[in-house]
C-alpha positions in Angstrom: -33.0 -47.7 -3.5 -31.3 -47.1 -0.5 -28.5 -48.8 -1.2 -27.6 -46.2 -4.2 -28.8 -43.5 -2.1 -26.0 -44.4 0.4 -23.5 -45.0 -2.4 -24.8 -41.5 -3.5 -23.7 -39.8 -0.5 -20.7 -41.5 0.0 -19.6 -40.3 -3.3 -20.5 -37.0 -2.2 -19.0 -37.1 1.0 -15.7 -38.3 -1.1 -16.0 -35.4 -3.7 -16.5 -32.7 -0.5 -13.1 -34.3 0.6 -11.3 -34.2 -2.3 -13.2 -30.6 -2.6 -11.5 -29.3 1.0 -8.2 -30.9 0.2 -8.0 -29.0 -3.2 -8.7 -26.0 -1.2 -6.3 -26.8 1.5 -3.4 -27.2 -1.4 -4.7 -24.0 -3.1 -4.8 -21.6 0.4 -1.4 -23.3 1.1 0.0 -22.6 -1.9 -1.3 -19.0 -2.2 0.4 -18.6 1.5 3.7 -19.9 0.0 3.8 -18.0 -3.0 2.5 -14.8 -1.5 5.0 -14.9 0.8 7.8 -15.4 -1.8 6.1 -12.4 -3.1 6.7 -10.3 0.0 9.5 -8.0 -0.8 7.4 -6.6 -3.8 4.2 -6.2 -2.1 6.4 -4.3 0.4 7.7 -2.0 -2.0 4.5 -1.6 -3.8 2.8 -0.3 -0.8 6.1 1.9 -0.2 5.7 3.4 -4.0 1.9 3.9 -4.1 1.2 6.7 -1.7 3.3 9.0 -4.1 0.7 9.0 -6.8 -1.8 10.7 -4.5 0.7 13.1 -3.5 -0.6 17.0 -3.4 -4.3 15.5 -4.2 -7.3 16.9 -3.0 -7.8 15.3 0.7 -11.5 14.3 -0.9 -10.6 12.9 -4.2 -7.4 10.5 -2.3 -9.4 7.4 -1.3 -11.3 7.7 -4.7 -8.1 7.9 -7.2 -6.7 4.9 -4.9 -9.6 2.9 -5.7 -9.3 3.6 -9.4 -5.6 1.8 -9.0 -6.9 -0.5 -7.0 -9.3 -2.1 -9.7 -6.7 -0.9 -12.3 -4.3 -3.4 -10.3 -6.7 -6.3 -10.5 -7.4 -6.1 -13.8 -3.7 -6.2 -14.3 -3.5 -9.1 -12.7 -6.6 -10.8 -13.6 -7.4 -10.3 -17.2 -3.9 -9.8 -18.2 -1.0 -11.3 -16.7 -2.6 -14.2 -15.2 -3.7 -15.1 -18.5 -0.4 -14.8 -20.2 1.1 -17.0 -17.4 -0.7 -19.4 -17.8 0.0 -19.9 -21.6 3.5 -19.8 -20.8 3.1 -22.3 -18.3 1.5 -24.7 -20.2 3.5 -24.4 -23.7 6.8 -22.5 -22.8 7.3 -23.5 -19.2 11.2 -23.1 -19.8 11.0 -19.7 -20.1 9.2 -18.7 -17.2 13.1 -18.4 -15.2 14.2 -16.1 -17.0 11.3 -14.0 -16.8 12.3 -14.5 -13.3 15.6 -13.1 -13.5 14.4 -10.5 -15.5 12.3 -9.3 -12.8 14.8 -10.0 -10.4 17.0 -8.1 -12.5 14.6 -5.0 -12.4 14.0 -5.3 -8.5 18.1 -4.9 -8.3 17.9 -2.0 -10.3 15.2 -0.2 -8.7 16.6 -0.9 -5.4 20.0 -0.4 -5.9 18.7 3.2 -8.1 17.3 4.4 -4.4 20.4 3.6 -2.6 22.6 5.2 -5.2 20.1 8.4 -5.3 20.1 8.1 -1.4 24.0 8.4 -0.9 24.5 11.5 -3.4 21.4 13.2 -1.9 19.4 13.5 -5.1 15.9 14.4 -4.5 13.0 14.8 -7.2 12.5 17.5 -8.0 9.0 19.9 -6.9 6.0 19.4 -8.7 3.1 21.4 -7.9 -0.1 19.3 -6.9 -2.6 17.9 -9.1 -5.4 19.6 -7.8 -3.5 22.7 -9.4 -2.2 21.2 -12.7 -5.9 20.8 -14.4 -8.8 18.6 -14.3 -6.6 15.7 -16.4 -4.0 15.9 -14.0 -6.1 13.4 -11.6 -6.7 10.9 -14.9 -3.2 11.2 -15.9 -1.5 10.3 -12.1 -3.8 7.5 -11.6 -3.1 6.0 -15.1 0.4 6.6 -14.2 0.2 4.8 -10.9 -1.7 1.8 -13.0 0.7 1.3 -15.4 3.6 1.3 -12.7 1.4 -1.0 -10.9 1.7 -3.1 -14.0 5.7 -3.7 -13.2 5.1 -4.6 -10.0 2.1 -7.1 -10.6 4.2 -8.8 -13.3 7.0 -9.6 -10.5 4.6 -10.6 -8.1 2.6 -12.5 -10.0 6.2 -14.5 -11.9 7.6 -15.4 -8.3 4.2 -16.6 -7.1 3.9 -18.5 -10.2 7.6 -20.0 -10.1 6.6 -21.0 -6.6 3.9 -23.4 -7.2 5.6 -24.7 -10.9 4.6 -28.0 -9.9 0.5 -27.4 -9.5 -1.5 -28.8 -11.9 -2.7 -25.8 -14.3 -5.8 -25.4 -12.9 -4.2 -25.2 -9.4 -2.2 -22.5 -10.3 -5.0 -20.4 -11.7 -6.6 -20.4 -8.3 -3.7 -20.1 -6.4 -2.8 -17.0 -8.8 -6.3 -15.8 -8.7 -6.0 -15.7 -4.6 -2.8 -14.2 -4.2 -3.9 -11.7 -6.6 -6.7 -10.9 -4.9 -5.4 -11.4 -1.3 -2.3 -9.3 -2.0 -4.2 -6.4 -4.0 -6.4 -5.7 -1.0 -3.3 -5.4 1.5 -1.4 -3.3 -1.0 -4.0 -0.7 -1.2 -6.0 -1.1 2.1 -2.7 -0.5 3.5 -1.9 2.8 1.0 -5.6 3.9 1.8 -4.8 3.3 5.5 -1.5 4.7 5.3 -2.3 8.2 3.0 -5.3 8.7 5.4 -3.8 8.2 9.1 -2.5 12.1 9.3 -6.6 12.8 8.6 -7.8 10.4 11.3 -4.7 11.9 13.8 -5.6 15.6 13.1 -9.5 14.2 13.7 -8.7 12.6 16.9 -7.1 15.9 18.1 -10.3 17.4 17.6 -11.9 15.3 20.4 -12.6 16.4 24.2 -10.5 13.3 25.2 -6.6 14.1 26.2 -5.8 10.3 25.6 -7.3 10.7 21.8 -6.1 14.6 21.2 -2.4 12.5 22.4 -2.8 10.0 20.0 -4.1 12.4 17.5 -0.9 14.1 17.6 1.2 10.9 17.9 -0.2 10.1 14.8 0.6 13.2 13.0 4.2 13.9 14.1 4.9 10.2 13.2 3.4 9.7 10.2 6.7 10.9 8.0 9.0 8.5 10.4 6.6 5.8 9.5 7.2 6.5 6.2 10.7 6.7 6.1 10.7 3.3 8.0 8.7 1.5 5.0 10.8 3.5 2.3 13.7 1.5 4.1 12.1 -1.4 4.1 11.0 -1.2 1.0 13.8 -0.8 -0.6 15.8 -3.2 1.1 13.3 -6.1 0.2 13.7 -5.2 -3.3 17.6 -6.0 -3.5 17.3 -9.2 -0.9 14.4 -10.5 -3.6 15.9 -9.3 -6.4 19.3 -11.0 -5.4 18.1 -14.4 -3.8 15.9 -14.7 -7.3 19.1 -14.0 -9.4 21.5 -16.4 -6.7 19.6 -19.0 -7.5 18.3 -18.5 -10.9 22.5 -18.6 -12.0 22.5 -21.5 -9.7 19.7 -23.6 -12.0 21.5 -22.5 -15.1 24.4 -24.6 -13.7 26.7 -21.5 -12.0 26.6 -23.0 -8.5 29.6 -21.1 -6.8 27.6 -18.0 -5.9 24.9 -20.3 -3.8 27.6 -22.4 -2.5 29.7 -19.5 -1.1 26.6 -18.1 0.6 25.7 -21.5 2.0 29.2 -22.2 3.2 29.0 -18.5 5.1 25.6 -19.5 6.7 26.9 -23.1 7.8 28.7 -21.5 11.2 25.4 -19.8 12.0 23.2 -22.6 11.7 24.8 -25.0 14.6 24.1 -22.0 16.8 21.5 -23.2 20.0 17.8 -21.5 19.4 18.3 -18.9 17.2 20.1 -20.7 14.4 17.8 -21.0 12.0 17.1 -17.3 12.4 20.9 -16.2 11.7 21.9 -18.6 9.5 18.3 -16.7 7.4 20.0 -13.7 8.2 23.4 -14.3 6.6 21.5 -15.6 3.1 19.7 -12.3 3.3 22.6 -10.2 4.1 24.5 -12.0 1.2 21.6 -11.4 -0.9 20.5 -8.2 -0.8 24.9 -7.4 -1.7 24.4 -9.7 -4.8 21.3 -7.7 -5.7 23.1 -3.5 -4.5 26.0 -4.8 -6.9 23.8 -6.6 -9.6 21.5 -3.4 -9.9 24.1 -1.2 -9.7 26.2 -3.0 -12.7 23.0 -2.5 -14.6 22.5 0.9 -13.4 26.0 1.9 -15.3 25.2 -0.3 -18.4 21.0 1.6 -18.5 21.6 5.2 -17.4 23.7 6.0 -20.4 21.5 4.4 -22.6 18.3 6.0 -21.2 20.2 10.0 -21.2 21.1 8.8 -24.9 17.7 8.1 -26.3 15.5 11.9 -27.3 12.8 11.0 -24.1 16.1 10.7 -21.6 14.2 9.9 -18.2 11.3 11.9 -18.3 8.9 11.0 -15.8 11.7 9.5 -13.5 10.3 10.3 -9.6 7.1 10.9 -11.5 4.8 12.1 -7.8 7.0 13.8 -5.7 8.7 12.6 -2.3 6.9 9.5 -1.5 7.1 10.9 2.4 5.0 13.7 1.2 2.1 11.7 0.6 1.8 11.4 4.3 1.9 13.5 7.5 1.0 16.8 8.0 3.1 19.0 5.6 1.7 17.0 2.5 1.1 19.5 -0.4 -2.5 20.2 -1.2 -3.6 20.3 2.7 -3.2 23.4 5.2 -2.8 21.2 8.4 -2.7 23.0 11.3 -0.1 21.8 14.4 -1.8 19.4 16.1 0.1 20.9 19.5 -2.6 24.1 18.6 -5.7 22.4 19.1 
């Protein structure tokens, strides 16, 4: 009897080994596709904050919660499940859903820089708070459906990242990127939408050091958005071209990947901080492949879009994404924090 009890517990002992190491491949995995994965969640916490743009300061964290679960069930009940299918009948097809994204991450970015350089800006739109009681339903189902775009791309690199899983392996290590990278998305957008609040709070307070941060906090808030706009947008072209450099490179056009290689190769030998620039260079070279990419597809889709009856209604949809922050965002009457 206590012989089988011991056999008993060694077999569980062995299970909770095989139990951990299954969750050691799974959180490793989910690291290594999530950060694959980054340049998106980067500029989906960029794009976000315009949805809630000229809200009522009130309804801002709830309408971001509404995308939030909007984004998960994106994820969760719909794409994840779709990939998965793929992946298990029509796994050849999954690299050039890749490059499709990829392909739309070069537009998009390349779109900003070109709108950027000839000073376009969206036009004004007057807040939701004044446009009707749908207008709130209507941004947020809006924001979800752009939302959807983004998931799709994140959800396609993290799954050509871990290819080689087994299939229930990639369902968790979908599941926990999509879960992980959800709640930085929008705790970051909830964070980021409510920091002129908490600055204009903190100026309240008897404290100088806080009424300083306060104000810190208020007067930076569009330079802080700016600085992620950037970002943003820059992380969409170096994704968006490293995904299409080396999805032509395992079609069998290798000259594009070899040319960047060959430019890295000086870097490289370089004491410390090779490794570093040699990174650099691929990105540099990247992020070109994915400006001049986007941009060919830019002058092949704009005519098409301005020749169709809906043209590109809804383009910019939200307003400047740097008014969803800082203290001149439309809907609140800030006062200067320098007053208080």
């Amino acid at each position: 009897m206590s012989g089988g009890l011991v056999a008993l517990l060694d077999d569980v002992a062995a299970i909770a080994r095989i139990a951990a190491a299954s969750a050691d491949d799974v959180a490793a995995g989910a690291a290594r596709a999530g950060v694959k994965a980054a340049g998106v969640v980067i500029d989906d916490a960029a794009v976000t904050p315009q949805y809630v743009s000229g809200a009522d300061p009130s309804r801002e964290l709830p309408m971001i919660k509404r995308i939030f679960w909007g984004s998960l069930r994106n994820k969760l009940l719909i794409i994840l499940p779709a990939l998965l299918l793929i992946s298990a009948f029509v796994p050849g097809i999954i690299p050039f859903i890749l490059m499709l994204g990829g392909t739309y991450l070069c537009y998009e970015g390349a779109e900003k820089v070109w709108h950027k350089l000839r000073g376009h800006h969206a036009a004004e739109k007057a807040p939701a708070v004044e446009r009707g009681p749908e207008a709130e339903a209507k941004v947020t189902k809006g924001a979800i459906t752009t939302d959807f775009i983004l998931s799709c791309e994140i959800m396609v690199i993290s799954m050509n990242e871990v290819a080689d899983e087994s299939l229930w392996a990639k369902a968790l290590i979908l599941v926990v990127v999509a879960l992980a990278i959800t709640v930085l998305v929008y705790g970051a957008v909830g964070l980021i939408v409510k920091m002129d609040d908490i600055g204009l709070h903190l100026t309240t307070k008897d404290s100088a050091g806080a009424q300083r941060l306060g104000g810190l906090l208020v007067r930076g808030m569009p330079s802080v958005l700016t600085v992620i706009t950037v970002v943003g947008t820059v992380a969409m072209l170096w994704v968006g071209g490293h995904i299409m450099l080396q999805g032509v490179y395992d079609l069998g056009w290798h000259a594009p990947y070899d040319l960047v290689h060959v430019l890295e190769h000086p870097f490289a030998g370089v004491a410390v901080v090779g490794g570093f620039l040699a990174w650099l260079v691929n990105t540099l070279c990247s992020a070109i492949l994915g400006f001049a990419w986007g941009s060919v597809v830019m002058a092949v889709v704009h005519p098409l879009l301005k020749a169709l009856p809906f043209g590109k209604k809804g383009e910019h949809e939200g307003g400047d994404i740097r008014a969803a922050v800082a203290g001149h965002r439309p809907g609140k009457d800030h006062a200067d924090p320098a007053s208080h």
